[in-house]
Each structure stands twice: as structure tokens, then as C-alpha cells.
TORDRENKE-982410 format. One record per atom (N, C-alpha, C): z, y, x. Coordinates in steps of 0.1 Angstrom, whole numbers, padded with zeros to 4 digits, always signed. Each point is the difference from the previous one (the first is absolute). Layout:
BEGIN
ZYX
...
# end
This chain:
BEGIN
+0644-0351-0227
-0005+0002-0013
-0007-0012-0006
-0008-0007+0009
-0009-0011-0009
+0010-0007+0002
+0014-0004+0008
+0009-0013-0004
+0003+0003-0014
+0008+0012+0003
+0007+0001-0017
-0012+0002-0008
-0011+0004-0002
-0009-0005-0012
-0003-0017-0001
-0003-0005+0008
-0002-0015+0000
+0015-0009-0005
+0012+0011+0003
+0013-0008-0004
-0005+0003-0017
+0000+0012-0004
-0002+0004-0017
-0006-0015-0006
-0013+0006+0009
-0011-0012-0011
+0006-0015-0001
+0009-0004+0012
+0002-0015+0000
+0013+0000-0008
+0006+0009-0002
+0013+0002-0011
-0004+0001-0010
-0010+0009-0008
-0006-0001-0011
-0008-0015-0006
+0000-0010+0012
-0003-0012-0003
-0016-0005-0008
-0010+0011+0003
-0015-0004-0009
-0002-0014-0003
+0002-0010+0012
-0003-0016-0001
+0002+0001-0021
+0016+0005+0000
+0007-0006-0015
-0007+0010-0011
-0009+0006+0003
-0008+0009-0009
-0008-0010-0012
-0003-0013+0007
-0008-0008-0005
+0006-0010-0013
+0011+0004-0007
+0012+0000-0008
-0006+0004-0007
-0006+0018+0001
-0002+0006-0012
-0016-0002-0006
-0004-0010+0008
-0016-0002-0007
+0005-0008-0013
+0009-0001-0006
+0005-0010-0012
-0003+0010-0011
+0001+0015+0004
-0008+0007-0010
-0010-0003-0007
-0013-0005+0013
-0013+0004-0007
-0003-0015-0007
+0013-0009-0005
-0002-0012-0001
-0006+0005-0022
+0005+0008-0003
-0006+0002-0016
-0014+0009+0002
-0007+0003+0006
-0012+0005+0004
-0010-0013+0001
+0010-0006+0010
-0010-0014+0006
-0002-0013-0010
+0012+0004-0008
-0003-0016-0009
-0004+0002-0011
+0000+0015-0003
-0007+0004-0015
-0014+0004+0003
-0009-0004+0010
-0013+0004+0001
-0003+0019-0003
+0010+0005+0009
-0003+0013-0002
+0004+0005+0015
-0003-0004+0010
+0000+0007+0016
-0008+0005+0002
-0017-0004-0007
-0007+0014+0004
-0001+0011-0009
+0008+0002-0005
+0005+0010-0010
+0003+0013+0006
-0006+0009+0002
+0010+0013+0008
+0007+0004+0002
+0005+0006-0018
+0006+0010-0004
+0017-0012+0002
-0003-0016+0001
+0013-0008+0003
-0001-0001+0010
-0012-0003+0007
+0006-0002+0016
+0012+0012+0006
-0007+0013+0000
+0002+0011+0005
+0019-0002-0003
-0003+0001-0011
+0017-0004-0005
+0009-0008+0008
-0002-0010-0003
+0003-0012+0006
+0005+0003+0016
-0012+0002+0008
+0001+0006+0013
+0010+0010+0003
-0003+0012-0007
+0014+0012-0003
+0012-0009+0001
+0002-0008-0008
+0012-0008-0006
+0006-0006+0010
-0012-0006+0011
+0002-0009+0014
+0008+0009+0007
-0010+0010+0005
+0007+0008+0006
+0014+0005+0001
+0006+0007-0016
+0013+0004+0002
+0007-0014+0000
-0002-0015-0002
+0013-0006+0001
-0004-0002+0014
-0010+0000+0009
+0007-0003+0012
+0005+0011+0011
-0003+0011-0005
+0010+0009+0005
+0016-0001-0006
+0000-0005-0014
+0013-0004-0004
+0006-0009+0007
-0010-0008+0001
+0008-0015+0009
+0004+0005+0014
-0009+0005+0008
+0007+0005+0014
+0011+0011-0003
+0001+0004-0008
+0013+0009-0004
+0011-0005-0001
+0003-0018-0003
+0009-0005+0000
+0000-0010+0011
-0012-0004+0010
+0000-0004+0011
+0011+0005+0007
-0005+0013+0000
+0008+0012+0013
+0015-0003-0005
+0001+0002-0007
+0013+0004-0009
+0010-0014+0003
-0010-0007-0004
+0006-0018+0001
+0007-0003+0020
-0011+0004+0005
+0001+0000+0015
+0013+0004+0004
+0001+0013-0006
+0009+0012+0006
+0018-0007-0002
+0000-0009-0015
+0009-0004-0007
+0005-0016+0007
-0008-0004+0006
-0001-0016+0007
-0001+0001+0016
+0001+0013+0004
+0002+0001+0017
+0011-0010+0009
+0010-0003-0008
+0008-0008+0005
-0004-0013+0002
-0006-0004-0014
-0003-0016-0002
-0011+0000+0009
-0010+0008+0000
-0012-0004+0007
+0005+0001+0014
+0007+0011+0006
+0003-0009+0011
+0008-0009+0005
+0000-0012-0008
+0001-0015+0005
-0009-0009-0005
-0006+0009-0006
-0015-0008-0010
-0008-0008+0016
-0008-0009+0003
-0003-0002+0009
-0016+0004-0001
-0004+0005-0004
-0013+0007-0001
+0006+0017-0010
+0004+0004-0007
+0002+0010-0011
+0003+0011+0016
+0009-0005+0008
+0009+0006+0009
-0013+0010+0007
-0013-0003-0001
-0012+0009+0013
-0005+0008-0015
+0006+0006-0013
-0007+0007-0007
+0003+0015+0004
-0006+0008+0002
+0002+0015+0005
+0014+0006-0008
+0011+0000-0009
+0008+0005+0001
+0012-0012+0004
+0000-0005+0001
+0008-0016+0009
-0003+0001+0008
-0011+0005+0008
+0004+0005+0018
+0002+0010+0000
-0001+0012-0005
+0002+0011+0002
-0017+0009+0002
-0011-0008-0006
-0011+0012+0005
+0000+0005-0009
+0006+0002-0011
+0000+0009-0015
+0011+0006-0002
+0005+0010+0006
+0013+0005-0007
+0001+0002-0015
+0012-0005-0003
+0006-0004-0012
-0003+0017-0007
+0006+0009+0005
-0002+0014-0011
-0016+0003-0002
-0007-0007+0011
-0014+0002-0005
-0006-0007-0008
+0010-0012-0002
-0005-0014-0007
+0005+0005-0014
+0004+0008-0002
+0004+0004-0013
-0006+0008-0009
-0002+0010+0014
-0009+0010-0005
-0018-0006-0005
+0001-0006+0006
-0018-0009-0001
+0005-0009-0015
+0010-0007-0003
+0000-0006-0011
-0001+0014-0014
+0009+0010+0000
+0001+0008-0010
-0014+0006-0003
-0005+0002+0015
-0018+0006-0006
-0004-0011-0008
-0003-0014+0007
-0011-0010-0009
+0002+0001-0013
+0019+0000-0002
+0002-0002-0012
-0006+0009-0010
+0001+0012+0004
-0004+0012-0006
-0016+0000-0001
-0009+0000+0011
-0016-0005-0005
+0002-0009-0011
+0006-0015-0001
-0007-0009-0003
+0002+0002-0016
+0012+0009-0005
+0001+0004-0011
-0005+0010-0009
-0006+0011+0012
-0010+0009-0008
-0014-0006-0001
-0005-0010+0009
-0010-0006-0002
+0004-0008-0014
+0006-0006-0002
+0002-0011-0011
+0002+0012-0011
+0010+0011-0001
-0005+0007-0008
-0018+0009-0007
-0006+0000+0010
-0010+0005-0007
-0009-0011-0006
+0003-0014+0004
-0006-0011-0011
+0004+0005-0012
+0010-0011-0005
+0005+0003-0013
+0016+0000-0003
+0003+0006-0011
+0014-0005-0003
+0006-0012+0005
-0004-0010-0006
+0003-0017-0001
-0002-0001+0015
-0010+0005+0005
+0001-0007+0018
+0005+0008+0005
+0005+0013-0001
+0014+0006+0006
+0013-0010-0004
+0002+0000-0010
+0015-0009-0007
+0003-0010+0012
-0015-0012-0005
+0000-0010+0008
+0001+0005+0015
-0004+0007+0004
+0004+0005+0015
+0013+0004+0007
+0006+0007-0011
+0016+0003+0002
+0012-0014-0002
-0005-0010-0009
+0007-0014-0004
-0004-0007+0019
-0010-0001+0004
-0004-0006+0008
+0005+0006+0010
+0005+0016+0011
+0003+0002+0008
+0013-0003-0003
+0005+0000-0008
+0022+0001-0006
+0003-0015+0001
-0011-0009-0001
-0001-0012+0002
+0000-0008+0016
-0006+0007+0005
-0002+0000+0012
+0012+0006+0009
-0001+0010-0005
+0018+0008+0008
+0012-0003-0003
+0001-0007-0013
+0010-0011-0004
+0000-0012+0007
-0010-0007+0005
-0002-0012+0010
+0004+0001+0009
-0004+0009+0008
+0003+0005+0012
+0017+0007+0000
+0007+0004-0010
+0012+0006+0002
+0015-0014-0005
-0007-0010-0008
+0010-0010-0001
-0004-0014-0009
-0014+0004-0006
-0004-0017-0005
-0008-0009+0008
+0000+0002+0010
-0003-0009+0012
+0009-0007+0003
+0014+0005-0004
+0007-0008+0010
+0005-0006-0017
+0001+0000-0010
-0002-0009-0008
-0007-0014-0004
+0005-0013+0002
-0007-0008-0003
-0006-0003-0013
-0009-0007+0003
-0014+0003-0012
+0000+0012-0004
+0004+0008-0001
-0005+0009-0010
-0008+0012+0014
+0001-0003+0015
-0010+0004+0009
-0012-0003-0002
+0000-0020-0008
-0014+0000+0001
-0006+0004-0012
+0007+0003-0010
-0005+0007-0013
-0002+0014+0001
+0004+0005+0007
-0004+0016+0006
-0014+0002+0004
-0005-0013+0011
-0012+0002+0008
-0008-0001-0014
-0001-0010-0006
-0008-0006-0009
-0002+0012-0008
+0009+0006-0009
+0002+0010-0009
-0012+0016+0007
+0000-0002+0017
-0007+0011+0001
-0013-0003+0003
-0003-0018+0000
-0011+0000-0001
-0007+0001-0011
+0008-0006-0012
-0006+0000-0014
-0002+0015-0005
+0012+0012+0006
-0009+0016-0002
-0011+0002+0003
-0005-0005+0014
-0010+0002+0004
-0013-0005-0013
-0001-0012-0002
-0011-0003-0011
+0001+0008-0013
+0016+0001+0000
-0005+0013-0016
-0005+0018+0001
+0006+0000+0017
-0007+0015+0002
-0014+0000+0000
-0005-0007+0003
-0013-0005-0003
-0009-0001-0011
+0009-0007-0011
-0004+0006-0014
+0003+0015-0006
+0012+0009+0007
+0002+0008-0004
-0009+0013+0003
-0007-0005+0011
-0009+0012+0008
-0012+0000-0009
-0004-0015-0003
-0015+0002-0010
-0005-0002-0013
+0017-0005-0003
-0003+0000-0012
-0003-0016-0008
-0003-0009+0011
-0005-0012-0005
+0010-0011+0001
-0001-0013-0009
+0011-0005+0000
-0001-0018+0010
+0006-0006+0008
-0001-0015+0000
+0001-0008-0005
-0004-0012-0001
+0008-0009-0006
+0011-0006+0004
+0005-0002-0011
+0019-0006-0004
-0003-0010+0013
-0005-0012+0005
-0003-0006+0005
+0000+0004+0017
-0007+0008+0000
-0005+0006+0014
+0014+0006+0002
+0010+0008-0010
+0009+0010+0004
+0012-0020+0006
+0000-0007-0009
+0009-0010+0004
-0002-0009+0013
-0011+0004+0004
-0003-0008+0011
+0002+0007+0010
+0003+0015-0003
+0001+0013+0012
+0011-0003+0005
+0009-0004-0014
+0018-0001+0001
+0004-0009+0009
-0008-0011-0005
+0000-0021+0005
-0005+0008+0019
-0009+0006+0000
+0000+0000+0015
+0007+0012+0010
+0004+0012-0007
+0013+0009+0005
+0010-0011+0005
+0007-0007-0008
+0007-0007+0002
+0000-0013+0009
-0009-0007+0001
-0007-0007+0010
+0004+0008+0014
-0009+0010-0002
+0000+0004+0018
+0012+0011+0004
+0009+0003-0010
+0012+0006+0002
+0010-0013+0007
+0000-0010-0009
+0009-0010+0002
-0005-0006+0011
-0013-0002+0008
-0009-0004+0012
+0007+0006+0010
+0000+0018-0006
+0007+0007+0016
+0010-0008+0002
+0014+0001-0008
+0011+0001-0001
+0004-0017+0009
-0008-0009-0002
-0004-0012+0002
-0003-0001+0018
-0011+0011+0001
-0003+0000+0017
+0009+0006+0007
+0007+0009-0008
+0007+0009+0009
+0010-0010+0005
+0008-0009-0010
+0009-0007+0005
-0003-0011+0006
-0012-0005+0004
-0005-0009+0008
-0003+0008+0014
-0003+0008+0001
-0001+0012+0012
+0016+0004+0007
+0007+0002-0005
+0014+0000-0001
+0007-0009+0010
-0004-0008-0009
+0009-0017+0001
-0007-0002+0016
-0014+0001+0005
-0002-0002+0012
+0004+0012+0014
+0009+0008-0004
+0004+0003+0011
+0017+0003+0002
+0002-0007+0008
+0011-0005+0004
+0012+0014+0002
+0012+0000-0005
+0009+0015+0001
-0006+0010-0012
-0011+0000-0007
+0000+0010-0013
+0005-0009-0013
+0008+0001-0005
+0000+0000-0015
-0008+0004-0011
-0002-0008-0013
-0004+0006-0009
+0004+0015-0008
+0009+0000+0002
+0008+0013-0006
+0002+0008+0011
-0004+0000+0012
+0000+0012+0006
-0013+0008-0002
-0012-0008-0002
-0011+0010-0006
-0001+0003-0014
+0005-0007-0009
+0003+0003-0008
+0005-0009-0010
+0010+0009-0003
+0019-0008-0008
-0010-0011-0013
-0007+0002-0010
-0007-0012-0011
-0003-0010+0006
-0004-0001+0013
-0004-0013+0008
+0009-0011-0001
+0014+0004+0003
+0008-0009+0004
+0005-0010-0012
-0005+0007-0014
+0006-0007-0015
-0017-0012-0003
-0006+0002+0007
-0012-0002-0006
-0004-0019+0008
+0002-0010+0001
-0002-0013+0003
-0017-0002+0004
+0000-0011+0011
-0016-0002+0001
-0006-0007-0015
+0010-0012-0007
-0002-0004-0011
-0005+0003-0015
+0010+0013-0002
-0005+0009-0007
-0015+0012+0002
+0002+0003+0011
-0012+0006-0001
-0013-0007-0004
+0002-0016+0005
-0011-0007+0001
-0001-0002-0011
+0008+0000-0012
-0003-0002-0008
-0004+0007-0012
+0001+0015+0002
-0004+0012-0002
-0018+0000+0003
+0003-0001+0009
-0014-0004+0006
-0010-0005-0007
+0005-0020+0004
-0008-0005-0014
+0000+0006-0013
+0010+0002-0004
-0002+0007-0017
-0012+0013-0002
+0002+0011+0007
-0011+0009-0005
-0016-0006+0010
+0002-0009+0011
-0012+0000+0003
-0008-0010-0009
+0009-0006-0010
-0004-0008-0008
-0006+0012-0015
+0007+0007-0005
-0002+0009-0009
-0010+0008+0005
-0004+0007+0016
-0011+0005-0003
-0011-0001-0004
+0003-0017+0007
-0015-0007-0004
-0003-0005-0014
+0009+0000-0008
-0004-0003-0013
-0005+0010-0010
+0010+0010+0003
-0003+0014-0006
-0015+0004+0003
-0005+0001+0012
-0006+0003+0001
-0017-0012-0002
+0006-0011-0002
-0009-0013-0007
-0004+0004-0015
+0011+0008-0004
+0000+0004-0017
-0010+0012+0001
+0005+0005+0007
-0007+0018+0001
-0021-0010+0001
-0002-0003+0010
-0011-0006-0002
-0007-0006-0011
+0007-0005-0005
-0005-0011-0011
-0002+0009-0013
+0012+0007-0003
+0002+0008-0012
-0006+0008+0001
-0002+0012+0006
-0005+0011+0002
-0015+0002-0008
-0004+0007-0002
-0017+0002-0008
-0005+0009+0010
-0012-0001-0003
-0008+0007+0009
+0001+0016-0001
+0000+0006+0013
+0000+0019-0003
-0011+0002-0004
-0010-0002+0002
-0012+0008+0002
-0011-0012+0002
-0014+0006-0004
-0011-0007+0002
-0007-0005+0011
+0002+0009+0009
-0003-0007+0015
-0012+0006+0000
-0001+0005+0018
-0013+0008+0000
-0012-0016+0006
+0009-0008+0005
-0013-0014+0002
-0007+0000-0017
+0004+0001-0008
-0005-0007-0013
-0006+0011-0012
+0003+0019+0005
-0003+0006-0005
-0018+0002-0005
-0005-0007-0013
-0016-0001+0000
-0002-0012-0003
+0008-0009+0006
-0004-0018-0003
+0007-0007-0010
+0010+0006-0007
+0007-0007-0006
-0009-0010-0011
-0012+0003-0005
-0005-0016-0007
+0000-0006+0006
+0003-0001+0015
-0004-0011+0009
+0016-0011+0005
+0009+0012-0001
+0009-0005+0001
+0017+0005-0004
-0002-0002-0011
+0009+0004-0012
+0009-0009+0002
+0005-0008+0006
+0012-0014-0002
+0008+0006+0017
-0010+0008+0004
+0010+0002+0016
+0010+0008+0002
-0001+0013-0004
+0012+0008-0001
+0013-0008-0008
-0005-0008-0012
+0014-0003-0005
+0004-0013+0005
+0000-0003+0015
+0002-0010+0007
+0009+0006+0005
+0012-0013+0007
+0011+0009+0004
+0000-0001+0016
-0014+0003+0002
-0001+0005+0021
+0010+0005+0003
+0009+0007-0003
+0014+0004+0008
+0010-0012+0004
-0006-0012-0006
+0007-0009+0005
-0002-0007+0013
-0011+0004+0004
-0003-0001+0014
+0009+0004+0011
+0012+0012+0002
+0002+0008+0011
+0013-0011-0001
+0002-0008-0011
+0017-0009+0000
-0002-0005+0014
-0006-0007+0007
-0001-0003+0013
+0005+0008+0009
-0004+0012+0000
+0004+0008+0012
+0012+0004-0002
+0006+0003-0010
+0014+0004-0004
+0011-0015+0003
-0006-0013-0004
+0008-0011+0004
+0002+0005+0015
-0011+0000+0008
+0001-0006+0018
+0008+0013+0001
-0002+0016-0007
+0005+0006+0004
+0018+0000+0000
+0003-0008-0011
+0019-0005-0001
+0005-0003+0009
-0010-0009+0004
+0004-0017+0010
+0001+0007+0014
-0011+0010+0000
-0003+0004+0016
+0011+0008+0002
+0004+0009-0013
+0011+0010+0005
+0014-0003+0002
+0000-0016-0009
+0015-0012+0000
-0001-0001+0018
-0010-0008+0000
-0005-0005+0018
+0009+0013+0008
-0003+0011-0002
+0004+0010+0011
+0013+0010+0001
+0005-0008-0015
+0012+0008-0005
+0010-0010+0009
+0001-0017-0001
+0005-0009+0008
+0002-0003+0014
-0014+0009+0003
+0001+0002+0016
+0009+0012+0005
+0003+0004-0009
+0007+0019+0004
-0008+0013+0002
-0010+0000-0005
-0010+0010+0001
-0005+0003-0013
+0008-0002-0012
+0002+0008-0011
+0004+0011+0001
+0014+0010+0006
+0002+0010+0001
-0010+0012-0006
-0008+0000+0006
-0010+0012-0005
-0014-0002-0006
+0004-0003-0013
-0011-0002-0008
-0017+0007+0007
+0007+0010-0001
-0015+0012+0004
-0007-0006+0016
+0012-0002+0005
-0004-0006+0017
-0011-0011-0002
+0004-0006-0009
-0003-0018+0000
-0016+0002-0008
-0001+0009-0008
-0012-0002-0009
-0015+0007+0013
+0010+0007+0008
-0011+0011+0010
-0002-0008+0011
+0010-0012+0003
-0006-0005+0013
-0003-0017-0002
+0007-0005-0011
-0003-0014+0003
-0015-0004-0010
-0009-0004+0009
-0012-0002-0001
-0005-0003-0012
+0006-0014-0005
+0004-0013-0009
+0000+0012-0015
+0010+0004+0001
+0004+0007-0016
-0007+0009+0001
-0005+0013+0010
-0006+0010+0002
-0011-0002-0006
-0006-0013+0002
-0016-0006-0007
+0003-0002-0011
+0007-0008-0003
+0005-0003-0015
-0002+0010-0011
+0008+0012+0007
-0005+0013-0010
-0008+0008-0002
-0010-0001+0010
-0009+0005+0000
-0011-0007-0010
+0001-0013+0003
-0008-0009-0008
-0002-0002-0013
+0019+0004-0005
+0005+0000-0014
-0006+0011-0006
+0002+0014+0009
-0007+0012-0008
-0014+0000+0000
-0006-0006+0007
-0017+0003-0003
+0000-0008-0009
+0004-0014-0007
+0000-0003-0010
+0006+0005-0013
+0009+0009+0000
+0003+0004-0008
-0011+0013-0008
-0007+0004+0012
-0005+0013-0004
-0015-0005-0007
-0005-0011+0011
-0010-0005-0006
+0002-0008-0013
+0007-0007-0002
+0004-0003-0012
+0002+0009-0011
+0008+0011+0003
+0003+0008-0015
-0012+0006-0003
-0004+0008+0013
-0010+0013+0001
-0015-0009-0003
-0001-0012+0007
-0015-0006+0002
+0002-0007-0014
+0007-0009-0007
-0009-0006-0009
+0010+0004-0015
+0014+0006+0008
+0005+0007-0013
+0008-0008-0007
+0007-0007+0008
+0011-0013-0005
+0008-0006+0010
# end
């Protein structure tokens, strides 16, 4: 009994849960996370997409059993060896699916909608636009950019044009990064093909990707250079709430241009590891490699202290 629950959990994939924190990105940049009545939302909102997402895990698994076993790591996932039977693996996707949409139902209309666009999105990935070139990696991207509008749809509040383009500039980035390691992971072991784990590999050149690569890792960073610069202040800032004779010129300073650093090293660092072959799993890479794992940590305490402390 605890194999097969330990197979569930590692099939339901939690690591990739960390996808759906793209929600609380219109909470976090509009100076309203300690907000309640949005957090609470928001969180709801977390919740059903990642029961949605492991709904199409399972589902995705069940549908790639072949490929993964010649995958040279995919091959030890619980329904590719056999510790998940497949009728169970079915049955475990149709529940998530079904939670993650009555949860998304009792938010709202609009984050139900968006919730049903995002699983059909997802189960269309998984049933034949994967194996479509480009338009696999416009799929990933497409359900990351749901994720930042269910976000807005849970609370009601809006991002900036900026912030949503830079969401795009970097979906695309680290979709094109997998797609990049995978085939550098590939390419090093000898007797697998690219299209035996999966058929888009084989259309897709190291050249091209690289240069996919450079392109959005270049657009994230500018987009997101613009989002800094342009942007106006949310809010007054609880550092300055009382002092403002003292320091009226601060808030309309553009301190968010500070975090541009950490988002640079953060490009470079994820270029650095996309080239080594250990791009594959975005979620993997942000939880264990030291270097980036700091980076974002570092970027968000600035972020919060920035919006929340001086309110710019």
C-alpha cells in the first residue's frame, strides 16, 4: 500500500506544482498579497490548477508509456515500470480532473472558463501537439501565460501590459530551454534517438533552438527592463507611511530597477545549464541548483521590499 501511494504522489509530479505559483504573480506585483480576501483566492486558484496539472501528468504518463520506456531516465516513472497500473492511472486522473474543476468552480465564472481552456489545453498537448513542431512549444507557453491571467481572474486585479510580456518573453525562454536540454540529453546517449522519446525532437536542429534561445532570452530581459522603468508606483509604502515631508522624491524613484540584475544572472545562469543538458526540468533546476535557487530568492525579497517597503 505505501508503494502504490508513493507511486501516486511521484506520478502526480508536486516538484511541477511550482508552475502554478505564476498565479500569485498579479497579487505580488500589484502590492496586494497581504490582501485576504485575494490571497485566499489566489491560493483556491493554486490549488485547483495543480490538481489540474497532475490530472494531465497521470494522463500524459499513461499516453507516453511506450516512449518513456526508452526514455533513459522517464523509463523509472511508476506507470513505465509498471508500479502504477494504467486502469488505476486513469482512474486517479478523472478524480483530479473533477476536484480541480469544482474547486475552480466555486471561485468564479472567468476562473472556471480559464480553467476548462487550460485543462483541454493540456489534454490536447498530451494527445497530439507535442508531437507538432513549434506549435509544442507554443502550447507550454500558452499554459503558462493561463496561469498569470487565472490569477487576475481569481481577484479581480490587473498586471501590467509589461509584466504580462515578459511572462510570455520567459514561458518561451524555458519551454524552448527544455526542448534544447532534452536534445542535448538525448544526443549523449548512445542507441536512443530523438524521436523515439519524442517524434518533435527529430525536426527541431541544435542551431535553431539556439537561436530561439537567444531571441526570447533576449526579450525577457528587455520586457522586463521596460516593466521596471515604466511602471508607477502601487502604493505608498509602509517604510514611508508618516514621513513623506521627509521624503517625497522616493517612492517616485524607479527602485524596481534594482532586481534587473538578478533577472540578468538569472538568463545567463539558466542559458549556462540549459547547454550543459540539465534544462529538461525547469522545476528540477530552480529546487536544486544553488546559483539560480539564490537568485530568486534574492529577486523576490526585493521585489516585495521594493513594492510593499517604499511603494515603487
Amino acid at each position: 500500500m505505501g508503494s502504490l501511494l508513493f507511486a501516486i504522489i511521484k506520478t502526480a509530479r508536486p516538484r511541477q506544482w511550482l508552475k502554478n505559483l505564476a498565479l500569485f504573480a498579479t497579487i505580488l506585483m500589484t502590492g496586494h498579497i497581504f490582501e485576504g480576501a485575494a490571497f485566499s483566492s489566489t491560493l483556491l486558484g493554486f490549488i485547483a490548477f495543480c490538481l489540474l496539472s497532475s490530472s494531465n501528468y497521470v494522463f500524459n504518463d499513461v499516453m507516453d508509456i511506450d516512449h518513456d520506456r526508452k526514455h533513459p531516465f522517464k523509463k523509472f516513472r511508476p506507470i513505465a515500470s509498471g508500479d502504477l497500473p494504467k486502469p488505476l492511472a486513469y482512474i486517479l486522473s478523472g478524480l483530479l480532473v473533477v476536484s480541480g474543476l469544482i474547486i475552480s468552480f466555486s471561485i468564479n465564472k472567468t476562473f472556471f472558463t480559464l480553467s476548462i481552456i487550460f485543462i483541454l489545453l493540456e489534454y490536447s498537448y498530451t494527445l497530439f501537439l507535442k508531437h507538432i513542431t513549434v506549435i509544442d512549444i507554443l502550447t507550454i507557453t500558452a499554459a503558462y501565460f493561463i496561469r498569470v491571467y487565472a490569477g487576475e481572474a481569481a481577484t479581480g486585479y490587473h498586471i501590467s501590459v509589461w509584466i504580462a510580456l515578459a511572462t510570455l518573453s520567459l514561458a518561451l525562454f524555458l519551454a524552448i530551454g527544455k526542448r534544447r536540454a532534452e536534445l542535448t540529453l538525448i544526443q549523449g546517449y548512445k542507441g536512443t534517438l530523438p524521436n523515439e522519446t519524442r517524434s518533435s525532437l527529430s525536426h527541431y536542429s541544435e542551431r535553431l533552438l539556439d537561436t530561439y534561445t537567444a531571441m526570447f532570452a533576449n526579450s525577457t530581459f528587455i520586457t522586463y527592463a521596460f516593466y521596471t522603468f515604466l511602471e508607477r508606483p502601487v502604493n505608498q509604502g509602509f517604510f514611508f507611511k508618516g514621513y513623506t515631508m521627509f521624503t517625497q522624491d522616493l517612492p517616485d524613484r524607479k527602485w524596481i530597477m534594482i532586481t534587473i540584475p538578478f533577472v540578468l544572472y538569472g538568463i545567463m545562469r539558466y542559458m549556462q545549464l540549459i547547454y550543459e543538458g540539465k534544462g529538461e526540468s525547469p522545476e528540477k533546476i530552480l529546487t536544486t541548483d544553488k546559483p539560480l535557487l539564490t537568485t530568486v530568492i534574492l529577486w523576490s525579497v526585493c521585489v516585495v521590499l521594493i513594492i510593499y517597503g517604499i511603494g515603487a
